[in-house]
N, C-alpha and C positions, 0 to 999 in steps of 0.2 A: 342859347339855352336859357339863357336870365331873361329874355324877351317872352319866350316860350312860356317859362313857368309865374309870370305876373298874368300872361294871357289867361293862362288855367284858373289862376288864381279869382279873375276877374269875371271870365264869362261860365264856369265852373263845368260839370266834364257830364256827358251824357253818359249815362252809363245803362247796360242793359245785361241784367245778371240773371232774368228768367224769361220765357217766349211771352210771357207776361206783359211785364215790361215793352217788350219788343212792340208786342200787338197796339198797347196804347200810343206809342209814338209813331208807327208808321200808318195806323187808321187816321191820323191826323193830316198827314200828307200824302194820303193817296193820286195818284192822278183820275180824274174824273173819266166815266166808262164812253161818254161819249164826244163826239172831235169836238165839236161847237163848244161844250163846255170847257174841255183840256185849253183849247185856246184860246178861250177868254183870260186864262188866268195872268199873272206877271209873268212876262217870259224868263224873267231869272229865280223865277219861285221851285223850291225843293218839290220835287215830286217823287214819290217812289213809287216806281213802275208794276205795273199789273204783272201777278203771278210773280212777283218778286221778294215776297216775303217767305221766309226759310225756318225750320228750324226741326236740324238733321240731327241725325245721330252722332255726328261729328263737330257740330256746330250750328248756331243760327247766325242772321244776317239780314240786309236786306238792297236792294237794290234801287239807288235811286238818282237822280237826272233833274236838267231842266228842259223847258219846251227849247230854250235856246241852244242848247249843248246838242239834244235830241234831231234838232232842224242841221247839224252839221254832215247828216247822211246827205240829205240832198244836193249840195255840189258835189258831198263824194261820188253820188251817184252820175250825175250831170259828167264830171270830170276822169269817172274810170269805166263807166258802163259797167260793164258784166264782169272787170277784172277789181273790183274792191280789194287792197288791202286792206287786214287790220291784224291789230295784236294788243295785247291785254299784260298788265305787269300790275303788283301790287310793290306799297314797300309798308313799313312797318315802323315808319318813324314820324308820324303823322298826328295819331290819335293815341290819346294817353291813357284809355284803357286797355291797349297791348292789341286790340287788333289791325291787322291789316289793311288798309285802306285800297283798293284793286280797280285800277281806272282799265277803260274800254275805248279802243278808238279805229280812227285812222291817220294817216298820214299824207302829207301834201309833196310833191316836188315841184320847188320854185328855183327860180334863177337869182342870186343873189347879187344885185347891181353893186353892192360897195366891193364884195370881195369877189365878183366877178368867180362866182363858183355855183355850181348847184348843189342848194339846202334842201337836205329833208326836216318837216316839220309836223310834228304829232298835234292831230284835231279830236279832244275826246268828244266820246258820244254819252257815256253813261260809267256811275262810280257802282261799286259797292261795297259794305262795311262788315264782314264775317270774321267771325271768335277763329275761325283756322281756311285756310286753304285747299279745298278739295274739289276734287270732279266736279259733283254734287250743284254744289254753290257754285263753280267757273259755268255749268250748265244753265244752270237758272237764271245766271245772269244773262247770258246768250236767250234763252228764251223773251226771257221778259223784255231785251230790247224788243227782239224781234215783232214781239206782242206790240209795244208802242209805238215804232215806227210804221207799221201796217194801220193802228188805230189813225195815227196825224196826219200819217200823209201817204196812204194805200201803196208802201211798200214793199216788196216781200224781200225783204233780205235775205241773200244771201255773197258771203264774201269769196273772193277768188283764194284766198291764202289765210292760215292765222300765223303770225311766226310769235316766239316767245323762245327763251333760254331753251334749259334741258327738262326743265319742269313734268315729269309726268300728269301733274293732276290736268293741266291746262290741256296739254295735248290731247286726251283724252275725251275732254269736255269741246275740245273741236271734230273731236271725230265723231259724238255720239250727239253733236246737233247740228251739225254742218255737212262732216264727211269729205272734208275740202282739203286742199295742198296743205301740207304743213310744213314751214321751214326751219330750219334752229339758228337763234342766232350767230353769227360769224366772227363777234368782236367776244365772245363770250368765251369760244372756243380759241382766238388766237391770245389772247392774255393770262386767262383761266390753268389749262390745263396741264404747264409743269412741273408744277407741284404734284401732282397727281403721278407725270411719264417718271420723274430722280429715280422711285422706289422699283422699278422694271426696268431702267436703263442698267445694261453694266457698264457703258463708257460715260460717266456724269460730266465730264468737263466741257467747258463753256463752247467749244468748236460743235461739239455733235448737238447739242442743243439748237443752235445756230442751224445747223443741216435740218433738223428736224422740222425745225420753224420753216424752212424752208419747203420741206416737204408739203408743208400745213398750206401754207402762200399758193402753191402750188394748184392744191390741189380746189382753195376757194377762185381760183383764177380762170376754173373751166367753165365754159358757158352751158352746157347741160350737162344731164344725168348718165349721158352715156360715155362722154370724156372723162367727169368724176367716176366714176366705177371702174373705169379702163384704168385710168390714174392710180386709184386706189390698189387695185391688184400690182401695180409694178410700185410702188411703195413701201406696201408689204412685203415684197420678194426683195426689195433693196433693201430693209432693215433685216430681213432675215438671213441676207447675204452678208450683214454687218454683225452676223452673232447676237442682234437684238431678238431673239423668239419671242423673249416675256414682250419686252414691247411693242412689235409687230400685232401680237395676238390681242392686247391688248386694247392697241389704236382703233385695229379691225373690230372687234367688239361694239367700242363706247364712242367710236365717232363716224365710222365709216361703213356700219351696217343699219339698215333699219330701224326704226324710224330714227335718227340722227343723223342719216346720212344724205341731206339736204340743206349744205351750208355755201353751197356754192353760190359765184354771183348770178348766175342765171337760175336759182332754185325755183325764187316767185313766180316766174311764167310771166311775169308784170315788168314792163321795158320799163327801167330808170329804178325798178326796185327792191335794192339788195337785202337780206337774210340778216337785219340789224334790230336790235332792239335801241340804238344809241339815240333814235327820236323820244321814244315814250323815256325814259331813264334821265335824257333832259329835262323834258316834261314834271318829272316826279321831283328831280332836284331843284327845279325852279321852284315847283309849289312849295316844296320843303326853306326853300332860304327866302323867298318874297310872296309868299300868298296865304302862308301859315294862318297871320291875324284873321282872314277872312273864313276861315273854315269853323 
């Protein structure tokens, strides 16, 4: 935090309190309308993306990249064909004027020779910087990659999957410019939500808790959509057979109906790629503890 705030101190804090504002800072870094020119420029130069400038009723913002970050489609595409994951997460501890900082990407799976494991590992494509969180803005950001990957390198994106937490706005803004799988995350759902089941459980003590999680393991354990939903019903009939109604109706509700009810390991459709947001969330915490200085 002491590091943080000499940083502020030093390089001082951009701030953008009217679309005013907004407009003179990102006319300055626009990316250029034609390829030859976009790639002439430094590849690690700020660019903000065509059709990427916002300013809603709920917020403005703006969307921005480099040609280098931008160029990380193409082994995704090289390496997934037609099954692209991606997924989008912001946090909020970044930028000292309180907004959100909201990265874009995808993800790799590699083999990890020291631990002899296989790592997932988040490659963004593109940031953007919004006073709030909505459809809206998760939309435009989607567009206006799309708009510059199609300019650099005659792309036409589109991804096999978006997953992200339980976030309505995101989800949303995958359906109304994509219209593609959508997953929810699985680490979100098995740490997250018992705080939420205590106040519907009538038996609270640490064994049924235990069962439950169990049930949960379970049910992300099924390789498609038709084992989870078979799953799912005999779940609900064993907590209901355990006097749990509140939380039978409950589970069934907020995890195990539509749209949330794609946390299993087989949701992506995409072999090797599970229902996780813990790449990008790495990603976000690294920048946050070693990359801070340079933003």
């Amino acid at each position: 935090n002491r590091k943080r705030k000499h940083t502020r101190e030093r390089l001082g804090s951009i701030k953008f309190e009217t679309p005013a504002d907004l407009t003179e800072f990102t006319n300055a870094h626009l990316l250029p309308s034609t390829k030859s020119d976009a790639l002439a420029l430094d590849k690690d130069q700020l660019v903000v993306l065509p059709g990427g400038v916002f300013a809603l009723d709920d917020g403005m913002g703006f969307v921005f990249s480099s040609i280098s970050l931008l160029g990380n489609v193409v082994p995704a595409k090289k390496a997934w064909g037609s099954k692209i994951p991606s997924e989008t997460d912001g946090t909020y501890k970044i930028v000292y004027n309180g907004w959100p900082c909201i990265v874009y990407g995808t993800h790799s799976v590699e083999y990890d020779t020291a631990r002899h494991s296989i790592r997932q590992s988040f490659r963004p494509w593109t940031f953007m910087m919004a006073k709030s969180e909505s459809t809206l803005a998760y939309a435009t950001m989607f567009r206006s990659f799309n708009a510059a990957v199609k300019l650099l390198f005659d792309i036409d994106f589109m991804p096999a999957n978006g997953n992200s937490d339980r976030a309505t706005e995101i989800r949303k803004a995958y359906e109304d410019v994509y219209g593609c799988n959508w997953t929810t995350c699985w680490p979100h759902i098995a740490r997250k939500p018992f705080a939420e089941f205590r106040s519907y459980m009538e038996d609270k003590s640490d064994d049924f808790q235990h069962v439950v999680h169990d049930y949960l393991l379970s049910l992300h354990m099924c390789r498609n959509q038709f084992l989870f939903d078979a799953l799912a019903q005999l779940v609900v009939r064993g907590l209901e057979q355990k006097d749990e109604k509140k939380l039978a109706k409950y589970i069934l509700k907020e995890y195990l109906s539509d749209p949330h009810n794609r946390w299993h390991c087989g949701a992506s459709g995409i072999p090797g790629v599970e229902p996780s947001s813990q790449p990008i969330e790495s990603y976000n915490k690294d920048t946050k503890q070693n990359k801070i200085l340079n933003l």
